[in-house]
C-alpha positions in Angstrom: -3.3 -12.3 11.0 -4.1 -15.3 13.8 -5.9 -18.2 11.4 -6.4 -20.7 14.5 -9.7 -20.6 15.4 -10.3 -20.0 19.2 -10.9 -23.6 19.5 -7.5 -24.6 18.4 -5.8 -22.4 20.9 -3.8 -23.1 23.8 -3.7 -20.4 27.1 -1.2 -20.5 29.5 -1.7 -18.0 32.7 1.1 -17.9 35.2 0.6 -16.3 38.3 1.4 -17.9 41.7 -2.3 -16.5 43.6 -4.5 -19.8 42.6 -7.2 -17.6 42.9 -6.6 -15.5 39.8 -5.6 -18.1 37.9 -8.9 -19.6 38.5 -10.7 -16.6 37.8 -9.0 -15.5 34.7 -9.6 -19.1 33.8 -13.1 -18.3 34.2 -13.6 -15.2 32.0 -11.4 -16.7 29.0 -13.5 -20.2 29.0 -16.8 -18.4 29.5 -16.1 -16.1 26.5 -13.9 -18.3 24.5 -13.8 -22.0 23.3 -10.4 -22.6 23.4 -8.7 -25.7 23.4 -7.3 -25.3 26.6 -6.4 -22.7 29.4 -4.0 -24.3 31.2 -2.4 -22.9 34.8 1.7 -22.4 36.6 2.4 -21.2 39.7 5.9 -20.2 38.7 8.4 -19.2 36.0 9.9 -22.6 36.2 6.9 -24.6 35.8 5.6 -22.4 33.1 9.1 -22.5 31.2 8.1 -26.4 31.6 5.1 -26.5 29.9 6.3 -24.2 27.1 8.5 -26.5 26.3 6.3 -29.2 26.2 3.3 -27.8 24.4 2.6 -25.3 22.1 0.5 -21.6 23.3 -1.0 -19.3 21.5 -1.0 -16.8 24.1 0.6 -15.9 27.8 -0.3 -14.3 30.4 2.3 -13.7 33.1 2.1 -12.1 36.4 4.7 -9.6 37.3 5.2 -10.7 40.7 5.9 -14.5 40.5 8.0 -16.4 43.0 11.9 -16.1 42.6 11.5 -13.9 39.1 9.4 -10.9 37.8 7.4 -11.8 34.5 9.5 -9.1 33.2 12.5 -10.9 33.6 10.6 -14.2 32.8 9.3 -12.4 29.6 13.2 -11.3 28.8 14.0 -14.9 29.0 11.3 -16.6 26.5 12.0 -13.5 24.5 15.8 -14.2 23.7 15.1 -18.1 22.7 14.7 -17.8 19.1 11.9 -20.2 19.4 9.8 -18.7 21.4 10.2 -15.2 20.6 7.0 -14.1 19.0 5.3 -15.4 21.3 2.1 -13.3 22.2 1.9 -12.1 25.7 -0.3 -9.9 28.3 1.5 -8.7 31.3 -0.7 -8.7 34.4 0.6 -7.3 37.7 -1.3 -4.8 40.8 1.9 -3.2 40.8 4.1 -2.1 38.0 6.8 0.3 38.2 7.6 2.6 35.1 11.1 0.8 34.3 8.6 -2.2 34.4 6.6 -1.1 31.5 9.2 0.0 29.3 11.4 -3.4 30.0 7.9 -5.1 29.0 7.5 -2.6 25.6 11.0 -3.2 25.2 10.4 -6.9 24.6 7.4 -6.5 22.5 4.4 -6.9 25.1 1.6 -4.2 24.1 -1.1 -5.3 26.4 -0.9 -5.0 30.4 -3.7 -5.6 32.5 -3.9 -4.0 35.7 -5.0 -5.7 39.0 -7.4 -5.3 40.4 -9.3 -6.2 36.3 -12.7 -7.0 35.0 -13.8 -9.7 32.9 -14.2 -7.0 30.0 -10.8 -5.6 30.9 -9.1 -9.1 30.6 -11.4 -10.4 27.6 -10.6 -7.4 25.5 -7.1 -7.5 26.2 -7.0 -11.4 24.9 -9.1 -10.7 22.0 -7.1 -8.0 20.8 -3.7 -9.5 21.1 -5.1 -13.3 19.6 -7.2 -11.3 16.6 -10.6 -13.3 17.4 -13.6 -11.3 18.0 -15.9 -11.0 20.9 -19.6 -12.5 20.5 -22.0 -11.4 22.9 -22.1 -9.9 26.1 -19.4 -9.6 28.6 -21.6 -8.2 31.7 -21.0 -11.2 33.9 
């Protein structure tokens, strides 16, 4: 059971379109108050941050530049630190073997492209425990 409070939680999305990262930026911080939602590009600078601060939740693109989040999941996976770390894959474009290497690694929730607000929302409050309050037409 989570017992952070959405306030006290720290989001990283990785994905290198800008655009989505802004917009899933957008949904999480106009349903949730949380601490911070905080944006990479790439595997590399999101391995960065990881190990520089401390999130609550990630969630990685499949198609990022010079890895798949599968493979970048696989990595943060097999450091004992960082292995239960809470995760939502998000890709347009995932192939079965995809899925399973993702299941295999313990990520339950995948968000298909294109998503809605309630899509991505739901996703985040199931895997971080916290309820919804309100809304989420947007």
């Amino acid at each position: 059971m989570n017992n952070k409070r959405p306030q006290e939680m720290n989001i990283l999305v990785i994905d290198d379109e800008e655009k989505i990262c802004d917009l899933i930026k957008i949904f999480l911080e106009s349903t949730f108050e949380f601490h911070s939602v905080i944006t990479a590009p790439s595997a590399i600078q999101a391995m960065q941050k990881i190990l520089n601060q401390e999130f609550d939740l990630l969630i990685i693109d499949q198609i990022l530049p010079g890895k798949l989040g599968v493979e970048f999941i696989e990595q943060i996976k097999s450091n004992l630190k960082f292995n239960s770390m809470k995760i939502i894959l998000i890709s347009g474009y995932l192939q079965q073997e995809d899925v399973l290497t993702a299941i295999q690694y313990g990520v339950k929730n995948i968000v298909v492209k294109p998503f809605t607000r309630q899509q991505l929302v739901s996703q985040v409050s199931e895997v971080l425990k916290i309820p919804i309050d309100g809304d989420l037409s947007f």
